[in-house]
N, C-alpha and C positions, 0 to 999 in steps of 0.2 A: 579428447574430452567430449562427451555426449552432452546435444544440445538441449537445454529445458524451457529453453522459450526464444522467440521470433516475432519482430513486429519490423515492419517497413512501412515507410513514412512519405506521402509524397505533398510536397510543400509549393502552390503554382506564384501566388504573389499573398504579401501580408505577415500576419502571423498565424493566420490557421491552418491547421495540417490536419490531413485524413490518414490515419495509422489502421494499416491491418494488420490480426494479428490470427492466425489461423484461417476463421471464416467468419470474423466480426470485424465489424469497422465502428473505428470511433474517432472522436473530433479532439484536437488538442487546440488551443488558442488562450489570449492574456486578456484579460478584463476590460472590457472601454477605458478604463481609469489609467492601464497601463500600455491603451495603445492597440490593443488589440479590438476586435470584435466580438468577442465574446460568446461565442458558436458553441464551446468544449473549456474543459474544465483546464488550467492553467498547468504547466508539466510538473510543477512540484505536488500540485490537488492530486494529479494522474500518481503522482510518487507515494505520497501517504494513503489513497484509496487503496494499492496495492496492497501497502502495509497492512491496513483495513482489511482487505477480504482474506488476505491470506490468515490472518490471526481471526478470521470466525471459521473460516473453513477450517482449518489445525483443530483448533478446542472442537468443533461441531462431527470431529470424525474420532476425535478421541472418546469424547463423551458417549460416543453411540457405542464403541469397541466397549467401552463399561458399562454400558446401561444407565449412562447418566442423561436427565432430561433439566433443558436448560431452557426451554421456552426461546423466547427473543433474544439473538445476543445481538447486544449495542457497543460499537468500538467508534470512540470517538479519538482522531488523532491530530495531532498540531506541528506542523513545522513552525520553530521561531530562531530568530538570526542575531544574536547577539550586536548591535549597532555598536560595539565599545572595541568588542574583539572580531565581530565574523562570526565565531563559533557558532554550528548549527546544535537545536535542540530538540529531538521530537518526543513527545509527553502523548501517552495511549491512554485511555479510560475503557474501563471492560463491563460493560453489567448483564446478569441476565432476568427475566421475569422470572424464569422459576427461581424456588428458594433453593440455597444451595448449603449443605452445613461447612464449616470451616475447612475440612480435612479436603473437600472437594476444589476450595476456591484456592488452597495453598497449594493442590497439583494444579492444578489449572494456570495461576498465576505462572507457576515453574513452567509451563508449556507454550507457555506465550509466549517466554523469553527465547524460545527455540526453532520456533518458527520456522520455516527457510527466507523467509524475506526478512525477517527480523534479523536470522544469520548473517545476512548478503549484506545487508545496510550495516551491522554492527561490524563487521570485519571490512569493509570499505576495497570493493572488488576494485580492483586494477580496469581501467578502460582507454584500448588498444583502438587509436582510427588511422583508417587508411583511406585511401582520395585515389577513385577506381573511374 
């Protein structure tokens, strides 16, 4: 199976971690409030930004294949955690400055839901660890 993404993670004391993931490095860590220092955005924020960029870049490369202009696209995304059952919910908001007529926002809406991280999250990828 070909690999579509890589990051390693080195963690020395705490909870902040320096993750690279090609030729970028970025910070992971939990809130003051939960303990952490608060350096890097929390692993679930890291979870849904993902969601986030992947669903403006999808629409922002469709859009151009058609000649569609969208101005700013704003994705705003929520994890919430059911307190009764568990159950996880994530709820996306999509807008853009340009105006867009209907025909455009119901493919568009159709394309978000297809995403590949939208994919990956919605089909619940299997995750295999081993201790090297």
């Amino acid at each position: 199976m070909p690999r579509i993404a890589h990051a390693v993670l080195d963690s020395q004391a705490g909870d902040a971690c320096v993750i690279r993931a090609r030729r970028h490095t970025l910070t992971a860590d939990e809130a003051a409030s939960h303990g952490g220092t608060d350096t890097g955005p929390a692993p679930y924020e890291l979870l849904v930004s993902a969601l986030a960029a992947c669903t403006a870049i999808t629409l922002r490369m469709v859009a151009a294949r058609k000649g569609w202009e969208l101005g700013t696209i704003h994705v705003d995304v929520e994890l919430e955690k059911d307190p009764a059952t568990g159950a996880d919910r994530i709820s996306r908001a999509i807008s853009f400055s340009a105006a867009l007529g209907g025909a455009q926002q119901a493919a568009l809406a159709e394309i978000a839901e297809k995403t590949p991280v939208t994919k990956t999250i919605k089909a619940g990828a299997p995750v295999e660890t081993k201790f090297v």
